[in-house]
C-alpha positions as CSV (number, residue, x, y, z in Angstrom):
1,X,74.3,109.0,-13.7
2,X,71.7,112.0,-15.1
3,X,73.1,114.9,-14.2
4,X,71.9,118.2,-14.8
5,X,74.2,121.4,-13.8
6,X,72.0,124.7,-13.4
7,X,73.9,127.7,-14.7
8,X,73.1,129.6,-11.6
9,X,73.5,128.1,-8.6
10,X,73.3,129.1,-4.4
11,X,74.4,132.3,-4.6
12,X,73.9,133.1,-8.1
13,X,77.3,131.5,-8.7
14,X,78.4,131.8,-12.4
15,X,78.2,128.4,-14.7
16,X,82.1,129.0,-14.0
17,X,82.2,129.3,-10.7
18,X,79.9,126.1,-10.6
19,X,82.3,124.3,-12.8
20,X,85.4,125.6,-10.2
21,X,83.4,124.2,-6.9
22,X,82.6,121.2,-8.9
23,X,86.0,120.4,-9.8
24,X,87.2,120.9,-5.9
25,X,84.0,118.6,-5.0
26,X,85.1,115.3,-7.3
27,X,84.4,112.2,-5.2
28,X,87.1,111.2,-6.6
29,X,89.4,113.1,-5.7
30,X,87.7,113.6,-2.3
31,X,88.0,109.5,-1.9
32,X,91.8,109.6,-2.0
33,X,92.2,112.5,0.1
34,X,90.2,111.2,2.9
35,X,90.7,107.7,2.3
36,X,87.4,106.3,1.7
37,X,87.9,104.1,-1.6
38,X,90.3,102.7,-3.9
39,X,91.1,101.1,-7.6
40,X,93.7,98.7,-8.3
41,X,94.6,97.0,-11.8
42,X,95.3,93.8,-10.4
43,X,91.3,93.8,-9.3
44,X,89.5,95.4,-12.7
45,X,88.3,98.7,-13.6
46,X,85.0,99.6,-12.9
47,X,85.5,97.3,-9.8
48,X,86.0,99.8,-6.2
49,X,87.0,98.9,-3.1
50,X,86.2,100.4,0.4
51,X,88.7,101.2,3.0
52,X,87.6,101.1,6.6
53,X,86.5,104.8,6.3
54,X,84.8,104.7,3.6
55,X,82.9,101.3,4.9
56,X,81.9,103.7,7.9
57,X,79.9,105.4,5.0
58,X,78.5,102.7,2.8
59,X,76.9,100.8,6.0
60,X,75.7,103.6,7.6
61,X,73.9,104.8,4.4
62,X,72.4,100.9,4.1
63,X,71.4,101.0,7.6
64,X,69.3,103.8,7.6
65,X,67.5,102.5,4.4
66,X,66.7,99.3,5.5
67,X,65.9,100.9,8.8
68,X,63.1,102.9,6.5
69,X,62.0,100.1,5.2
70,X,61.5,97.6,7.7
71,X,59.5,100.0,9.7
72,X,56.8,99.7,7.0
73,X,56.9,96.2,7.1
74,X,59.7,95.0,5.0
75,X,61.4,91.6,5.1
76,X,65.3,90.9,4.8
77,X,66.0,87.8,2.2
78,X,68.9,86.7,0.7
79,X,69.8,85.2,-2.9
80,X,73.2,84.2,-4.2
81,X,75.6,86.2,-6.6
82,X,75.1,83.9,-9.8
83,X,72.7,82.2,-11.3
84,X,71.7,79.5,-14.5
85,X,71.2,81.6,-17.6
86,X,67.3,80.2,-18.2
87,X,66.4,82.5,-15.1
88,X,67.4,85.3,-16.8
89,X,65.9,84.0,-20.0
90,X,62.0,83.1,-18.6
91,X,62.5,87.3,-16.9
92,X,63.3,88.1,-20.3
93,X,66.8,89.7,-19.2
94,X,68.5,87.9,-21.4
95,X,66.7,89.2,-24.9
96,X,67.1,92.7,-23.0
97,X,70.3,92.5,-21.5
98,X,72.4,89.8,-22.5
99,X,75.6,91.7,-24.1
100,X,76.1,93.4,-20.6
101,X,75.8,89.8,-18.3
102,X,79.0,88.4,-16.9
103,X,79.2,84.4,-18.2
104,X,80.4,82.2,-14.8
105,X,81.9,78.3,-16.2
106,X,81.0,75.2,-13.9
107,X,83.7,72.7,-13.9
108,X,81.6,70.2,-12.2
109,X,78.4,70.5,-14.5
110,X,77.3,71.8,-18.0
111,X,75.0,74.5,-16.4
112,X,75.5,78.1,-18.2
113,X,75.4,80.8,-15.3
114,X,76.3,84.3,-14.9
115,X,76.8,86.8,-12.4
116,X,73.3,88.1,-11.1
117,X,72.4,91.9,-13.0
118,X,69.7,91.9,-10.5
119,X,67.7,90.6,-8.2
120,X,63.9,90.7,-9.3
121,X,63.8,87.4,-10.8
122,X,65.6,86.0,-7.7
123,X,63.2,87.4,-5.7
124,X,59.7,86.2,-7.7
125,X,61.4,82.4,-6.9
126,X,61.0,83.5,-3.3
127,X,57.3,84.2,-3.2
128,X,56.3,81.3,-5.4
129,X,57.9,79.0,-3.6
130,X,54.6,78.5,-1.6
131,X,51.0,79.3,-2.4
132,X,49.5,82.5,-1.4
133,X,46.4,84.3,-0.3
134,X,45.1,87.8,-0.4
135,X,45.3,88.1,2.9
136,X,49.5,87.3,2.7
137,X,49.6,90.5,0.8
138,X,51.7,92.5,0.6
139,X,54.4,91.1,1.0
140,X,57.3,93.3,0.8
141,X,61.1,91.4,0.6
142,X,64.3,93.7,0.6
143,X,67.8,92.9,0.3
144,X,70.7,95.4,-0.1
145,X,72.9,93.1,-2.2
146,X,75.6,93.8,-5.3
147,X,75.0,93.2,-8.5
148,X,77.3,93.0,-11.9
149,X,77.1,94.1,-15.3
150,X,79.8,94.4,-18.2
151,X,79.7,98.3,-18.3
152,X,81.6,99.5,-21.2
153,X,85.0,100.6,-20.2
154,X,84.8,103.9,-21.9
155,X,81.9,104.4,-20.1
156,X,83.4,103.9,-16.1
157,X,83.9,106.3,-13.7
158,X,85.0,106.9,-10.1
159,X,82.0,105.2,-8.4
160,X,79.6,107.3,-10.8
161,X,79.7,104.2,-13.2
162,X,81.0,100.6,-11.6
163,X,80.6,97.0,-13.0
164,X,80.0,95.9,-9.0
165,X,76.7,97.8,-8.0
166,X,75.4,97.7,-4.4
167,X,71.6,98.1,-4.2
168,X,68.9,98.9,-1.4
169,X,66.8,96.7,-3.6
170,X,63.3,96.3,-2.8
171,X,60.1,94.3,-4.1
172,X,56.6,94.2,-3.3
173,X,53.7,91.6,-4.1
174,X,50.8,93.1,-3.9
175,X,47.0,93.5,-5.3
176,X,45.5,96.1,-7.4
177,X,44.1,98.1,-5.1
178,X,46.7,98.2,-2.3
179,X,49.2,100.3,-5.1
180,X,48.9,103.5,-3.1
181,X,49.6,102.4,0.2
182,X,52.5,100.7,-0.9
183,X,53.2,103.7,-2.6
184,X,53.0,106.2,-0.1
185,X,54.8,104.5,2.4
186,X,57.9,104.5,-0.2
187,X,57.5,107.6,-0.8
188,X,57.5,108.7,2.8
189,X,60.8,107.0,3.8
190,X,62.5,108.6,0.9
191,X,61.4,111.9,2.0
192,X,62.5,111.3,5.3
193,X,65.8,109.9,4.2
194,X,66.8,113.0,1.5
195,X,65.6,115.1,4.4
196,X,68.0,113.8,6.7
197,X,70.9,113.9,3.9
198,X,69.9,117.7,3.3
199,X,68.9,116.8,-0.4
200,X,66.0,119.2,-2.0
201,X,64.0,116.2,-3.5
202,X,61.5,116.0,-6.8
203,X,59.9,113.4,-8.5
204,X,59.7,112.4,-11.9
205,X,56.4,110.6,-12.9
206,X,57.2,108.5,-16.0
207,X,53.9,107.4,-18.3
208,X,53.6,105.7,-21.2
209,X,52.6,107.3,-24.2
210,X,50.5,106.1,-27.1
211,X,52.7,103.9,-29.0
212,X,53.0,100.0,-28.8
213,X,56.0,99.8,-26.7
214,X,54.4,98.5,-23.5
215,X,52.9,96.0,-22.3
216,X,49.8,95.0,-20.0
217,X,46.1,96.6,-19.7
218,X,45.6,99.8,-20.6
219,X,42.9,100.3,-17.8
220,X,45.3,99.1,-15.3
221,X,48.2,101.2,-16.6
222,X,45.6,104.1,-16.1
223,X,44.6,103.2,-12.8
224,X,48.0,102.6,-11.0
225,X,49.7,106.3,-13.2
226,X,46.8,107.8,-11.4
227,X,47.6,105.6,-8.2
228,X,51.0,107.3,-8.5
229,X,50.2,111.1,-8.6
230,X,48.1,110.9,-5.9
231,X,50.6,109.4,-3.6
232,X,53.1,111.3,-4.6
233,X,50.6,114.2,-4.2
234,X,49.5,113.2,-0.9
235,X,53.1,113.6,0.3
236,X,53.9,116.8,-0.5
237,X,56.2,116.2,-3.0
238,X,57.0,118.5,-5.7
239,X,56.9,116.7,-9.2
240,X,56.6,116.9,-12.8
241,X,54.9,114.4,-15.6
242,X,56.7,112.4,-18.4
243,X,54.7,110.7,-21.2
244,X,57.1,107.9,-22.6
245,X,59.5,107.5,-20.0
246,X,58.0,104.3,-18.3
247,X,58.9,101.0,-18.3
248,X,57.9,99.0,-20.5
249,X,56.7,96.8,-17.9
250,X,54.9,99.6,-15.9
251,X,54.7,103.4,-14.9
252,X,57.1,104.6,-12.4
253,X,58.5,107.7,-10.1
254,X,62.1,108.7,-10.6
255,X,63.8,110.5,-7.6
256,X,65.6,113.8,-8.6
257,X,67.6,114.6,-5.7
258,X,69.6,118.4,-6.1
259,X,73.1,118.8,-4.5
260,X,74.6,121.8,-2.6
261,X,75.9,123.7,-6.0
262,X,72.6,123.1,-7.5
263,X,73.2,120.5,-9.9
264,X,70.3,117.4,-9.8
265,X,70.8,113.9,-10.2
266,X,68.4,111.1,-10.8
267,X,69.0,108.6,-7.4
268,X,66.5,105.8,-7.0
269,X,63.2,104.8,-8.9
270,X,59.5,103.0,-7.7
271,X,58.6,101.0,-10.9
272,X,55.6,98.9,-11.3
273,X,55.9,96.1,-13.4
274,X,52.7,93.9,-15.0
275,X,55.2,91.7,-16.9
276,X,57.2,90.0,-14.6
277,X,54.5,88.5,-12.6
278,X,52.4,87.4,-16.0
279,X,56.5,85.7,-17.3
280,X,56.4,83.9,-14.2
281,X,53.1,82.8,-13.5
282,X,52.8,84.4,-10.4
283,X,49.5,83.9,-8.7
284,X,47.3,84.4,-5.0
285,X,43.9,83.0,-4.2
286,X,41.3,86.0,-4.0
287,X,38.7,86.0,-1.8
288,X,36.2,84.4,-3.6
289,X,39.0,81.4,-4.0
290,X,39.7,82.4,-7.9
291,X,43.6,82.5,-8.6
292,X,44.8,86.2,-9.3
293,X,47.8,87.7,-10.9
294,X,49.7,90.1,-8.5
295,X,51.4,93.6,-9.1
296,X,55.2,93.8,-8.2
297,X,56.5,97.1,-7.3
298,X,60.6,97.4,-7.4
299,X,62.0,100.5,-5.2
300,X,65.3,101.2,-3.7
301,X,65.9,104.4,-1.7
302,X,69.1,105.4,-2.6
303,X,69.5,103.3,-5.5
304,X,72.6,102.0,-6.8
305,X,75.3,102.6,-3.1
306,X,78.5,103.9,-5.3
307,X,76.9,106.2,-7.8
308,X,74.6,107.6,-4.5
309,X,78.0,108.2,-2.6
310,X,79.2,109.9,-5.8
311,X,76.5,112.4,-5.6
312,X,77.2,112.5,-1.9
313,X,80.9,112.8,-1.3
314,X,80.3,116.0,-3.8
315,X,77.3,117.2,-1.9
316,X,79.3,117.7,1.4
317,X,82.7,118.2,-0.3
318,X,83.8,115.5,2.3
319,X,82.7,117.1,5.7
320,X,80.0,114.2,6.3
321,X,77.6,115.1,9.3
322,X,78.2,113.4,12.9
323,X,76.4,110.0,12.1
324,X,78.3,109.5,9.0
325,X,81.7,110.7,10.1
326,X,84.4,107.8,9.4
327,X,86.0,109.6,12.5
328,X,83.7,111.7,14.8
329,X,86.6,112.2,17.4
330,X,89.7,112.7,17.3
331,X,91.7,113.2,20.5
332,X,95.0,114.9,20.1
333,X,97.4,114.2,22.6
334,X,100.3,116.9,23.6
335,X,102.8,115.1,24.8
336,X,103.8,111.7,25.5
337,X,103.8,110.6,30.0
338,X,102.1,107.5,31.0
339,X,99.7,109.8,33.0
340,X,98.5,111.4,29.6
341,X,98.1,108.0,28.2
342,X,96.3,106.7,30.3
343,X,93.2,109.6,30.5
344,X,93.2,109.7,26.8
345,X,92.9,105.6,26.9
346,X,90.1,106.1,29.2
347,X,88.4,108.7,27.1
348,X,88.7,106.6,24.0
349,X,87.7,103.6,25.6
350,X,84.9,104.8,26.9
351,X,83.8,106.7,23.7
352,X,84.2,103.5,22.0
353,X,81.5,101.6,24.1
354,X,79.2,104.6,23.8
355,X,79.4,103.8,20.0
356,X,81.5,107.2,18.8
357,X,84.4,106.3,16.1
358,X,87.2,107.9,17.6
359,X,91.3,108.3,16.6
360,X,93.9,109.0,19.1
361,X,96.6,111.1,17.5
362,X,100.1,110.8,19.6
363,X,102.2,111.2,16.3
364,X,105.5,113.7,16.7
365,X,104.0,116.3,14.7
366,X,103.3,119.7,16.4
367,X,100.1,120.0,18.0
368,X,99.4,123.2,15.7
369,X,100.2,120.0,12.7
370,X,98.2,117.6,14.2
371,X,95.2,120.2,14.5
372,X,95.4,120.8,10.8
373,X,95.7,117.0,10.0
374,X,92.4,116.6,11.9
375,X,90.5,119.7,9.9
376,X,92.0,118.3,6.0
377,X,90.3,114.7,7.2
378,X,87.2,116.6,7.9
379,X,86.4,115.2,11.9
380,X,83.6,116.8,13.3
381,X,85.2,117.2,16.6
382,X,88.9,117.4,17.8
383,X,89.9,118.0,21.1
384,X,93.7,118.7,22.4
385,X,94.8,116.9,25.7
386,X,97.3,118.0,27.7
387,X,97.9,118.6,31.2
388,X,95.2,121.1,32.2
389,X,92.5,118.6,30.5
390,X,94.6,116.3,32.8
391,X,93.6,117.9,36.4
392,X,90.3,119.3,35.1
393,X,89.0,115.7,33.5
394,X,86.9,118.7,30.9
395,X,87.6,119.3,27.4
396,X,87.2,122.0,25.0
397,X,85.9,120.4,21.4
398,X,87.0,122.2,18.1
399,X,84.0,121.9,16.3
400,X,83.7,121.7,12.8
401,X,82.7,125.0,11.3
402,X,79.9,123.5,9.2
403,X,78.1,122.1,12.3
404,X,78.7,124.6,14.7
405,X,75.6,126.6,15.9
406,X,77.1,130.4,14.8
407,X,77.6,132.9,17.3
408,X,77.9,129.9,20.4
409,X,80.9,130.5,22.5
410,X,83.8,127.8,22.9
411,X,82.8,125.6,26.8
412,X,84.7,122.9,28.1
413,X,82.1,119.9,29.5
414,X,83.0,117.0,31.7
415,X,84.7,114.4,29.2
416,X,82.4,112.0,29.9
417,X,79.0,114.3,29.3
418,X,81.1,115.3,26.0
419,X,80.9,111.7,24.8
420,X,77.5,111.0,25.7
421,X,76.6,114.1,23.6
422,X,78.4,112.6,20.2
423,X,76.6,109.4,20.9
424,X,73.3,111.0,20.9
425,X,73.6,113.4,17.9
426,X,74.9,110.0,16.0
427,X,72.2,108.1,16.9
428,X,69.7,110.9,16.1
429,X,71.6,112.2,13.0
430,X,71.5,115.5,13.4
431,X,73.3,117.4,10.9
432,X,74.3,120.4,13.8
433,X,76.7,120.2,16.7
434,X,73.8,120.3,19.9
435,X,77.2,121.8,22.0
């Protein structure tokens, strides 16, 4: 992951002081203590697994980017996990990329595979698996999907670095001139989504320089660099230019996303690639019937799932907002009588079918105890039950101090008016408390 800590941060903290918050904000220390994702031996370093809690996260982070994408017109597909060893090769991964590939044996036939490093190639089987016509394009596939590669083991850590690697992948087909479009409406949804995750965002726009490192036309390199700027222009975003950081295969924008102590990370990338299309004969009939070579463009919004929640987990320190929360509820229940029980099994029922993740806590700790159990796991809202909450049917939330609009006075609502209120800021993910 590029990282690059500022040494002055909000509040003109001190490179120090920086260092301090950022050793408090580890994701991984964050993922044990709110039990979001684990490590074992017995499965492989470099290899995480997700606990219900911090599944809450990783779907609710690929729902909203596929979400962003389909509503420009993208297309779920689906490829499998390995793969022979000659795809790889006609991509030219192999040359590239060999040493890091995972080798899979066949017992029943003689076929090399490995585990799939990416999708791309997958995906360019996809479109030419039936002819195509200007008209067709473009045509946009995305599939959020893990991928594997041999990552030194010196070089793993936490989720930052991870031999399993879960991408909002995206590719489009498209012709020359409909790079910008494509373009801008990539750009948009990432601006929308880094908005919504109260990320400052910046772009990167990565050239090529003058040396013989790349390949393709150098009039059509020229055209789609300047196809990029002006997108990236026309939204609003602020960026910076980079002679010799492209692709070989094409030009691209790098997201630079900065985090709440000021530090900025390199998330997700739009890359245009000439070469893969021309390595796999890739074609569409033109208007005037002539067979034409398409432009792919590879995108993914958040880029690789566990080094985005790395950078995420550290941006909130752990106090996710209400559409993220592993636990957006928690009802804590005073004292044990079957009357109790059964409102508090209402409420929770019903806040279930509203869609709001919600704990009941009736363990024998002190309510004062269970309180402070509910603020170390970071729930946006807890609410203690008891026998007045029991005649009134109203409850008084406790409301995270992060979301709470300052200076607006503790109200008890009707419980059921309460719940409908959680639903909504969920579904609209707000990152403040509307109550």
């Amino acid at each position: 992951m590029n990282i690059a800590i500022l040494s002055k941060g909000p509040g003109n903290y001190s490179t120090k002081r920086l260092k301090e918050e950022a050793k408090k904000r580890d994701h991984r220390k964050l993922g044990v203590e709110l039990d979001l994702f684990v490590f074992s031996d017995m499965v492989g370093s470099g290899l995480p697994m997700f606990t219900p809690r911090g599944t809450v996260l990783r779907e609710g982070l690929e729902k909203y980017s596929n979400e962003l994408r389909q509503r420009s017109g993208f297309e779920k597909v689906f490829v499998p996990h390995i793969t022979k060893k000659e795809l790889y090769e006609a991509s030219g991964h192999w040359a590239k990329f060999g040493d890091e590939l995972f080798l899979v044996k066949s017992q029943e036939t003689s076929d090399e595979l490995v585990m799939k490093p990416m999708n791309c190639p997958h995906h360019t089987r996809i479109y030419a698996s039936r002819p195509r016509s200007y008209r067709d394009l473009p045509i946009r596939y995305l599939e959020t999907t893990t991928v594997y590669r041999d990552e030194k083991s010196g070089e793993l850590g936490g989720l930052s670095r991870v031999r399993s690697i879960t991408q909002d992948d995206s590719h489009v087909f498209c012709r020359p001139d409909q790079i910008e479009d494509v373009i801008n409406n990539l750009l948009a949804a990432a601006n929308e989504l880094y908005a919504t995750v109260d990320m400052k965002l910046r772009v990167r726009l990565s050239y090529r320089d003058d040396s013989d490192a790349y390949l393709g036309d150098l009039k059509l390199w020229a055209s789609a660099q300047d196809q990029l700027k002006n997108a990236v222009i026309a939204n609003k975003l602020e960026y910076f230019e980079q002679d010799g950081e492209a692709a070989f295969y094409g030009p691209k924008i790098d997201f630079m996303a900065t985090d709440a102590i000021g530090r900025e990370h390199q998330v997700a990338t739009v890359q245009l690639d000439f070469v893969m299309p021309e390595r796999f004969g890739l074609e569409y009939t033109a208007e005037d019937g002539t067979p034409q070579r398409p432009l792919m463009i590879h995108s993914a919004l958040l880029g690789s799932i566990e080094r985005f929640l790395s950078v995420y987990i550290e941006h909130t320190a752990g106090r996710f907002p209400i559409w993220l929360a592993p636990e957006q509820l928690r009802l804590i229940q005073v004292k044990d009588s079957s009357e109790l029980d059964e409102f508090v099994d209402e409420i929770a029922t019903i806040a279930r079918e509203q869609g709001v993740r919600v704990h009941v806590d009736r363990s024998n700790e002190s309510v004062g105890k269970k309180i402070r159990n509910s603020e170390v796991m970071k729930v946006p809202y807890s609410v203690v039950i008891g026998e007045k909450e029991l005649e009134t049917k109203e409850l008084t939330p406790r409301i995270r101090s992060d979301i709470a609009v300052e200076g607006r006075p503790e109200k008890s609502y009707q419980f059921e008016a309460f719940l409908k209120s959680i639903a909504h800021e969920a579904k609209g993910r707000v990152r403040k408390s509307s109550l």
